[in-house]
C-alpha positions as CSV (number, residue, x, y, z in Angstrom):
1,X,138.0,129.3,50.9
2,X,137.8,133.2,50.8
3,X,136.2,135.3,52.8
4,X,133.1,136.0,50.3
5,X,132.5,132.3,50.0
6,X,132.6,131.5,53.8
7,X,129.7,134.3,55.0
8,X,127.0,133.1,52.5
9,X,127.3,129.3,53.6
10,X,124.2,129.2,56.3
11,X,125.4,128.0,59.4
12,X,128.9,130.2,59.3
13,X,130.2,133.6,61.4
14,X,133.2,135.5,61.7
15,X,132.7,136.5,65.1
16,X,133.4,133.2,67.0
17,X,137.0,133.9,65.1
18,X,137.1,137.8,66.0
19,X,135.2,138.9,68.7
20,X,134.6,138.5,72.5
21,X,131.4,139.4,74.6
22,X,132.2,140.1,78.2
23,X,129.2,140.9,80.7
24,X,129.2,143.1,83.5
25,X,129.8,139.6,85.7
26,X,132.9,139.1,84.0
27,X,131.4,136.2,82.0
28,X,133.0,135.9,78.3
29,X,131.0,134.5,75.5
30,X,131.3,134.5,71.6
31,X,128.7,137.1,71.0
32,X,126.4,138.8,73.5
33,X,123.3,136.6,71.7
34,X,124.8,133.4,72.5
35,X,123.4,131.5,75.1
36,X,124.7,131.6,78.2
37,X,123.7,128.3,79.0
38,X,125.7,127.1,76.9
39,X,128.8,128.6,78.3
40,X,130.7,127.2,81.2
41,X,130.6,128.9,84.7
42,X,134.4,129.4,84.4
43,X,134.6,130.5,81.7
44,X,135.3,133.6,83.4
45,X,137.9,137.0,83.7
46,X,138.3,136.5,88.0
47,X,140.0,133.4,87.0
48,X,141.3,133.8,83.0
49,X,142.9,135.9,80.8
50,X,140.8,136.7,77.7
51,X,143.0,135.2,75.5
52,X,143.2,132.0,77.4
53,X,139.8,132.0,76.8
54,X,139.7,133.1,73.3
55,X,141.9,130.2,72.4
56,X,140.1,127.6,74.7
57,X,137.7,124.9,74.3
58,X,134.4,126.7,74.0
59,X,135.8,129.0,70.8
60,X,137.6,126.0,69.6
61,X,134.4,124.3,69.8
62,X,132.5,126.8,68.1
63,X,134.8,127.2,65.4
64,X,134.7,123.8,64.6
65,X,131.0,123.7,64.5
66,X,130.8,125.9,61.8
67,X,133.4,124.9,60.2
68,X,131.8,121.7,59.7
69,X,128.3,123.6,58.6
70,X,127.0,122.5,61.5
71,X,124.7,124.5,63.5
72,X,125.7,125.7,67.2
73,X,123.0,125.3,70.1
74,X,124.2,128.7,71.4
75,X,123.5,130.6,68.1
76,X,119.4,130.0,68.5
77,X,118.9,133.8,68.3
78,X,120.1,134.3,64.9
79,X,118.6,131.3,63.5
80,X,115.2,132.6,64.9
81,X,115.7,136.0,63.5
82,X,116.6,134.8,60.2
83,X,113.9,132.0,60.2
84,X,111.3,134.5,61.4
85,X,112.7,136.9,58.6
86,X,113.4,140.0,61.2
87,X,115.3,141.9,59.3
88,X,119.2,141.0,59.4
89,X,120.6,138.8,62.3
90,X,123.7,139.5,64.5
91,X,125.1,137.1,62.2
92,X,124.5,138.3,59.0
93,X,125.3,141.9,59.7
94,X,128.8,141.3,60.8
95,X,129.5,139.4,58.0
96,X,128.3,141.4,55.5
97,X,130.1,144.3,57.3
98,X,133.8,141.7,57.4
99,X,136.0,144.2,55.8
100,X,135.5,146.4,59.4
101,X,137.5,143.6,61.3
102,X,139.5,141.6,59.4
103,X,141.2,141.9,55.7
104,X,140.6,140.8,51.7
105,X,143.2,138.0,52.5
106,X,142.9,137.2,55.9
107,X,144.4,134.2,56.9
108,X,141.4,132.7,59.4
109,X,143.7,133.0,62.4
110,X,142.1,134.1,65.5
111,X,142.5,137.1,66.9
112,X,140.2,140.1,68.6
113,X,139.5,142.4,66.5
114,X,135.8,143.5,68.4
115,X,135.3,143.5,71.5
116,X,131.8,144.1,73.4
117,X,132.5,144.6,77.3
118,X,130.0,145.4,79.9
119,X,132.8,146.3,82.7
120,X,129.9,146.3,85.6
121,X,126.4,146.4,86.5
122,X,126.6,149.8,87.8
123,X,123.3,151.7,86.4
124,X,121.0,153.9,87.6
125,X,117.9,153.3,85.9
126,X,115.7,149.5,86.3
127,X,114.1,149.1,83.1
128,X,111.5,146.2,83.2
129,X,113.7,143.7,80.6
130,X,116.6,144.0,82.9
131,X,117.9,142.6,86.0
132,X,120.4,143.2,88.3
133,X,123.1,140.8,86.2
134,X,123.2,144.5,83.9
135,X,121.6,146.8,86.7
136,X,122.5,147.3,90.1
137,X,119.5,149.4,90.2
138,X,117.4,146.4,90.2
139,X,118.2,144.4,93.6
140,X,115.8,146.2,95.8
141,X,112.7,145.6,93.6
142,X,114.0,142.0,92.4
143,X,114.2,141.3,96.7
144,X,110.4,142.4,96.8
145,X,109.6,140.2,93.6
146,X,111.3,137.4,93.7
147,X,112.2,137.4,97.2
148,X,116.3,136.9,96.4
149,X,118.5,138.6,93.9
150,X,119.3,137.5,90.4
151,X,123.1,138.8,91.0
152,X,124.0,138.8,95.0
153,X,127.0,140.9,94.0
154,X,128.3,144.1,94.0
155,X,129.4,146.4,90.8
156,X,132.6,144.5,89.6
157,X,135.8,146.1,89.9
158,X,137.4,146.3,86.0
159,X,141.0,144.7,85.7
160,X,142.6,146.1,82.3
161,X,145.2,143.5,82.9
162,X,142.7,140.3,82.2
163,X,142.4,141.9,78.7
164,X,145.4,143.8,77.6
165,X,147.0,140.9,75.9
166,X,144.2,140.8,73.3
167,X,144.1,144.9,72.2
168,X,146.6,144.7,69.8
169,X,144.6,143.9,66.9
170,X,141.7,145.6,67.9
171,X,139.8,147.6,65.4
172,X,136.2,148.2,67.2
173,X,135.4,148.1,71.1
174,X,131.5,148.6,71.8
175,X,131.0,149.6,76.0
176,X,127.8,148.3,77.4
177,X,127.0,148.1,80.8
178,X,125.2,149.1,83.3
179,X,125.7,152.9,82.4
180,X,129.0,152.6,80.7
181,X,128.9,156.6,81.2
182,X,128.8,156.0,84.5
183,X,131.3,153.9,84.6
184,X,135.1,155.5,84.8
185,X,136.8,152.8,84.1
186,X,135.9,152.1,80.7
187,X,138.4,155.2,80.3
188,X,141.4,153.1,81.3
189,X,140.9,150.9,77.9
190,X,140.7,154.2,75.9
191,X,143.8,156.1,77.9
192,X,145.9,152.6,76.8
193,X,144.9,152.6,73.0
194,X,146.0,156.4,72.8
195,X,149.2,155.6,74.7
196,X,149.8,152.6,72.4
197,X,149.1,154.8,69.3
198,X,146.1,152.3,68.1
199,X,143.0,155.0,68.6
200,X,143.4,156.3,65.4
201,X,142.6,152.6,64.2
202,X,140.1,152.1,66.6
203,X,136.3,153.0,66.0
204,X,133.9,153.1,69.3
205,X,130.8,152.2,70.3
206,X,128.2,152.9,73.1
207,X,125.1,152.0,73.9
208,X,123.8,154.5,76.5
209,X,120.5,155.1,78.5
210,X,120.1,158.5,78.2
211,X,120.6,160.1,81.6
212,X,124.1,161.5,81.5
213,X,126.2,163.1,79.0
214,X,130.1,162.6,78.0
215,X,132.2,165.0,80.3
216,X,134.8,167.3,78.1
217,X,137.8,164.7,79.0
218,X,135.6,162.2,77.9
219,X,135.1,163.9,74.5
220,X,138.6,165.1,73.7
221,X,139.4,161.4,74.2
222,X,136.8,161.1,71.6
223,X,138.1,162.8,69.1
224,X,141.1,160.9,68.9
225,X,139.7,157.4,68.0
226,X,138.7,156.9,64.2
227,X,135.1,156.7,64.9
228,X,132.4,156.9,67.7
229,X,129.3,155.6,67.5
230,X,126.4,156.9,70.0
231,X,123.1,154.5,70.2
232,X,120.8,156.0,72.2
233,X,118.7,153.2,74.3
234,X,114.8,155.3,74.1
235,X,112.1,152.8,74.0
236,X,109.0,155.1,74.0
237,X,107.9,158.7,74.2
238,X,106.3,160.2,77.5
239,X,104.6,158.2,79.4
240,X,106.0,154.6,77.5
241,X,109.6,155.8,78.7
242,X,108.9,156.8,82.3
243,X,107.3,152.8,82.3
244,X,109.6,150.9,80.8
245,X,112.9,152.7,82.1
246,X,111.9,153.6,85.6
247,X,113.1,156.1,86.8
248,X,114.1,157.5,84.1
249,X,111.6,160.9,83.4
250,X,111.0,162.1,79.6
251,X,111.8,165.1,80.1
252,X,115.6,164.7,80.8
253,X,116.1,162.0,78.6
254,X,114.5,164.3,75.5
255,X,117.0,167.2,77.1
256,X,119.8,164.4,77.2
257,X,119.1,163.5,73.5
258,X,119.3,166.6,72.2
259,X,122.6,167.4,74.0
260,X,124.1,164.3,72.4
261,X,122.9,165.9,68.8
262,X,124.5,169.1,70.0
263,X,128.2,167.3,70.4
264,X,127.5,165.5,67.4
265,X,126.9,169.0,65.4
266,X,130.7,169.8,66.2
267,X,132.3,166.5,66.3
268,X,132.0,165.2,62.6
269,X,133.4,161.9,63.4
270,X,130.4,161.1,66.1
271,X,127.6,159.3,64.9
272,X,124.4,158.4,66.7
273,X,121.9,156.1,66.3
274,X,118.4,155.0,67.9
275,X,118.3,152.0,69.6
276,X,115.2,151.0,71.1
277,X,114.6,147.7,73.1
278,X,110.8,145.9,72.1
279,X,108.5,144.1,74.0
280,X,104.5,143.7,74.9
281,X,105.1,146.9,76.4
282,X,105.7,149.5,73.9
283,X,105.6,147.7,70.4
284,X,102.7,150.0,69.7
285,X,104.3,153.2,70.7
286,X,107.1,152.7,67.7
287,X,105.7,154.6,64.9
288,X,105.7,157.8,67.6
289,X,109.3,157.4,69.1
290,X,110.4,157.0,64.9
291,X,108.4,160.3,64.0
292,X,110.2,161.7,67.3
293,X,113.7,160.4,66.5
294,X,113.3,162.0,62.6
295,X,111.9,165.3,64.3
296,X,115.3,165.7,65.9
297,X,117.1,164.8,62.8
298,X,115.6,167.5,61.3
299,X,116.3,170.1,63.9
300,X,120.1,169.3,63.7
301,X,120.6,168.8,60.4
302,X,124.5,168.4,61.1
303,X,124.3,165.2,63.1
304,X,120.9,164.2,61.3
305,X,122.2,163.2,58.5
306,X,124.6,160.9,60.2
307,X,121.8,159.3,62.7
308,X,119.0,159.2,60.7
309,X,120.2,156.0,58.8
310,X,121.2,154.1,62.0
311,X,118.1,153.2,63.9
312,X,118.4,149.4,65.4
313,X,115.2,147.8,67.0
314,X,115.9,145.0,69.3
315,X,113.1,142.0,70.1
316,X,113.2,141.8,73.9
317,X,113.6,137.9,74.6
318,X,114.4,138.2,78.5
319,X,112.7,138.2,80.7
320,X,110.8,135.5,78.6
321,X,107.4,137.1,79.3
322,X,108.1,140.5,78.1
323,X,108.3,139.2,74.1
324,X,106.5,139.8,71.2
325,X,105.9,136.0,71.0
326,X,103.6,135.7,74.4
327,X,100.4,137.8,73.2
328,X,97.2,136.3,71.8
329,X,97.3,134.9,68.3
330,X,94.1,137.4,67.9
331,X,96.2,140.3,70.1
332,X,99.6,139.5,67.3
333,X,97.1,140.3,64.5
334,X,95.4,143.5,65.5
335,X,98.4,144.7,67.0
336,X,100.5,144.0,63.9
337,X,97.6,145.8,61.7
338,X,97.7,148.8,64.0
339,X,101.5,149.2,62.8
340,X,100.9,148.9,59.8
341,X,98.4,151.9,59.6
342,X,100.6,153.9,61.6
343,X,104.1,154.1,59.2
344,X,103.1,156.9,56.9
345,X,105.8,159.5,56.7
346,X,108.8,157.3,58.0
347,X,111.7,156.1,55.8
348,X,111.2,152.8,54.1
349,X,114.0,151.5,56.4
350,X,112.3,151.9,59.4
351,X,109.0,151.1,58.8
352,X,110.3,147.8,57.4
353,X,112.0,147.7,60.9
354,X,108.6,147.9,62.3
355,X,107.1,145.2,59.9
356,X,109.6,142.8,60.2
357,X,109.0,143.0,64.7
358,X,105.4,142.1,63.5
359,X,107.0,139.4,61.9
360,X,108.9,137.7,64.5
361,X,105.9,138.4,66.6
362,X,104.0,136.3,64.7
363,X,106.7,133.8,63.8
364,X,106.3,131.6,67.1
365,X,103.4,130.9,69.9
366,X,104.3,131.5,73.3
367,X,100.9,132.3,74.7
368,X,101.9,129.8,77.7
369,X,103.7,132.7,79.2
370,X,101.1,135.1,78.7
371,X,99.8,134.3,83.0
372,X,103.8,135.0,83.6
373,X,103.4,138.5,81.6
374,X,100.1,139.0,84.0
375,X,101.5,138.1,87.2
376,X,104.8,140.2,86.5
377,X,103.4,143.5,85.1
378,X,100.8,143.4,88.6
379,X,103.6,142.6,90.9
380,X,105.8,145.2,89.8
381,X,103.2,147.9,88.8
382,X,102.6,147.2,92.9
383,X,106.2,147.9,93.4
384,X,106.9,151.2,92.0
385,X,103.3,152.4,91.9
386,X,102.8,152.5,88.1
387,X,100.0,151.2,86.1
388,X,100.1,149.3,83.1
389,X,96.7,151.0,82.5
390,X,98.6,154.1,81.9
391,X,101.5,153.3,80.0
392,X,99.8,150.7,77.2
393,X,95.9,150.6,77.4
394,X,95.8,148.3,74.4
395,X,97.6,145.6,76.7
396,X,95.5,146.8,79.6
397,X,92.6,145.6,77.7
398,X,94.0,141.9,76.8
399,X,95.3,141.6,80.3
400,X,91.7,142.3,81.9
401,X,90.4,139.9,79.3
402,X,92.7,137.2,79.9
403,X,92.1,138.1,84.1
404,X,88.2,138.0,83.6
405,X,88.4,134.6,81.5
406,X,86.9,136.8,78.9
């Protein structure tokens, strides 16, 4: 069966036979969506090679799943977004984008073609959906929280050699941390694709927070790879951002941005995108960050024509109590109709971005967690001496509702 066949059966997706996920722990799974539950404890770099574990049970596994049209426990996500109709699925957009890892008459034989690799925790911002698994910022507050830490380790140390084997092929690589700016080691896998003459093959992707920019090494290595791909992780304007992606200030991170849009001016070949996480907490701020993010298109017109078509929102599903799903059925309606109202003036493609988070809002009922979404905001508002109050009235107001038995 080609190719075009195999992506529109329903069940079916190339990545389990082209791509690896490693997070900053060293874990490898088939996609960074897949459950982790599902995946071993072992199944790990300190004690594999990648393609040991690329050709092992749990890919093997996978592929013979969907092979057999059967669905895979550990692809939930994507059968969520695509039952909830939220836009296009992890799934769906790297098949329909297939001829950007493998070829018309490709063969079906394994091989890494994309590669997503958080190579440590090391960050220096704690946004409220994270933990210290992608933050090392995160332990102190997680030790006043929960009394323990979700990851007792320190920043992993990268070893190139536990994935060398499986570059040849390679024709994307997205970095992900932590900070992968931060990060020097993420270097060492560029460095080796120049030396091996495979950059000019090779397109790149980060997803950055906003807080540092590329040094000039860093971009002159840049500009020898086929294509670099910026997204820029800003989840709210003001006030939302200093909340959600403490201690990040708005300020810098507006200065930041548009430094990122002044390398893009001058580097053709660098695109950037808008990539914001959502959750309870700034759902409602969207249409403003979007009217933002098209401002600055328009002030560099250069590099706004490249990132104004590449804006990505992201439903936050952990921690569990920070998603859409968790408000009031009455909260899921008025909030939804707010958004509505409020996506004048933006490209179709984004406001049915915004439409289709107030449909997988709506999709599910997970009001259960709404006392965890209480007792979390007030412990950690306690924390770091911020105020929900502040950042997102509107949520204020349900919260005191729910807290009054109103």
């Amino acid at each position: 069966m080609d190719i075009e066949k195999l992506i529109q059966k329903p069940y079916w997706c190339l990545l389990p036979w082209t791509h690896a996920f490693i997070d900053p722990l060293g874990k490898v799974k088939p996609c960074c969506r897949y459950r982790g539950r599902e995946v071993p404890e072992d199944h790990h770099l300190e004690t594999n090679s990648l393609e040991d574990l690329f050709t092992g049970s749990v890919y093997q596994g996978l592929r013979q799943d969907m092979e057999s049209d059967q669905p895979a426990v550990g692809c939930q996500r994507c059968w969520e977004e695509e039952s909830a109709q939220k836009g296009m699925s992890l799934r769906q957009n790297h098949n329909r984008r297939w001829q950007e890892l493998v070829s018309a008459d490709w063969d079906r034989q394994p091989g890494i073609t994309f590669l997503e690799i958080g190579l440590s925790n090391l960050c220096n911002l704690k946004c409220r959906m994270c933990d210290s698994r992608y933050s090392s910022k995160w332990a102190v507050d997680e030790r006043q929280l929960l009394g323990r830490t979700i990851n007792p380790e320190p920043p992993r140390k990268f070893q190139l050699a536990r994935i060398e084997s499986c570059l040849s092929q390679l024709r994307h690589i997205k970095f992900t941390g932590g900070e992968p700016l931060l990060i020097p080691e993420h270097v060492q896998i560029l460095q080796r694709l120049v030396e091996n003459g495979q950059s000019t093959q090779v397109a790149i992707n980060y997803s950055t927070n906003v807080t540092t920019l590329p040094n000039q090494g860093l971009q002159d290595l840049w500009s020898q790879f086929s294509r670099v791909e910026v997204a820029l992780s800003v989840d709210g304007i003001g006030i939302v951002n200093d909340y959600v992606r403490n201690p990040s200030k708005w300020t810098h991170v507006e200065t930041i941005a548009r430094g990122f849009f002044e390398i893009a001016e001058k580097m053709p070949h660098l695109h950037l995108g808008l990539r914001p996480s959502i959750s309870v907490y700034n759902l409602l701020s969207q249409p403003d960050l979007l009217l933002w993010w098209q401002k600055l298109c328009h002030e560099y017109p250069h590099a706004g024509d490249k990132a104004k078509n590449w804006v990505s929102m992201t439903h936050v599903t952990f921690p569990e109590q920070l998603s859409l799903q968790v408000l009031p059925e009455q909260t899921k309606s008025a909030w939804s109709d707010l958004i509505f109202a409020s996506l004048d003036g933006l490209p179709n493609k984004w406001a049915e971005s915004c439409r289709s988070l107030c449909r997988y809002m709506q999709a599910e009922d997970h009001h259960d967690l709404f006392p965890h979404l209480v007792s979390f905001t007030r412990k950690l508002d306690h924390i770091r001496g911020e105020s929900i109050e502040d950042a997102c009235p509107p949520l204020a107001r349900v919260i005191a509702q729910w807290e009054t038995g109103q």
